[in-house]
C-alpha positions in Angstrom: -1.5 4.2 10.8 1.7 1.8 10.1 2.2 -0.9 8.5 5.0 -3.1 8.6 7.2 -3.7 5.6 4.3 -1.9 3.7 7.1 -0.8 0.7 7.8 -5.0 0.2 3.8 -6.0 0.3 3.2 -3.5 -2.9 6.0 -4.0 -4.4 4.4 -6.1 -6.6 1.6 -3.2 -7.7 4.4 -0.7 -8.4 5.9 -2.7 -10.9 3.0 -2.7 -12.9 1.7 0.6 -12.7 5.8 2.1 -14.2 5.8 3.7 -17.5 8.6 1.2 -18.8 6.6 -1.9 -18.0 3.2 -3.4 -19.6 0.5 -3.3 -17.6 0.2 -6.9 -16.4 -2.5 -7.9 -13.4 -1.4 -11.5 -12.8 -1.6 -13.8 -9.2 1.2 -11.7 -7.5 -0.3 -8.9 -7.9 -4.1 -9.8 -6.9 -2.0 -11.4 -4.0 -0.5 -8.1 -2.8 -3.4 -6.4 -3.0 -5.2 -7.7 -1.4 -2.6 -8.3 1.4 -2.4 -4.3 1.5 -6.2 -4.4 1.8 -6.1 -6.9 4.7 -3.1 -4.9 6.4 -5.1 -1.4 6.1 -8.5 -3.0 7.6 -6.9 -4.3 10.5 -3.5 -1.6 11.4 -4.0 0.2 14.4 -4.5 3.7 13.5 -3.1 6.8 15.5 -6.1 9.1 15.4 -9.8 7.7 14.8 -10.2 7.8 10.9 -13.0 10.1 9.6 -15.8 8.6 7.2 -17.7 11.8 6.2 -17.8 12.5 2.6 -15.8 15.8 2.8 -12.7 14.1 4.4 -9.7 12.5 2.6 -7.7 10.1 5.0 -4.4 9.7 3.3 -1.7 7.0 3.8 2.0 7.7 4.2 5.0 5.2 3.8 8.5 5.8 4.5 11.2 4.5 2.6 15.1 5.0 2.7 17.8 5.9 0.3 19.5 2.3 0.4 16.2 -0.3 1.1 12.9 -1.0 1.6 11.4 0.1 4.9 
């Protein structure tokens, strides 16, 4: 599936979750995810995702060397 500008929605979730930072949940945060959430319920997917228990669906993102995708 794609999402557009996925890297600048979580950007917000990133920072908190980096060694040199406090963990800190505040409003942008709970805002980005569940923005991500909302993006990844409704993205048109490429192949049919598969539910069953044994399967992992995994999400990719691109980025590049000088910016956000």
């Amino acid at each position: 599936m794609h999402i557009p500008e996925y890297s600048q929605i979580v950007s917000p979730l990133y920072l908190v979750t980096r060694k040199k930072n406090n963990f800190h949940w505040g409003p942008e945060q709970q805002q980005a995810f569940a923005q991500i959430k909302q993006e990844i319920a409704h993205a048109v997917a490429l192949s049919p995702v598969r539910t069953e228990p044994d399967v992992k669906n995994v999400l990719y993102s691109a980025a590049r060397n000088n910016s956000l995708s």
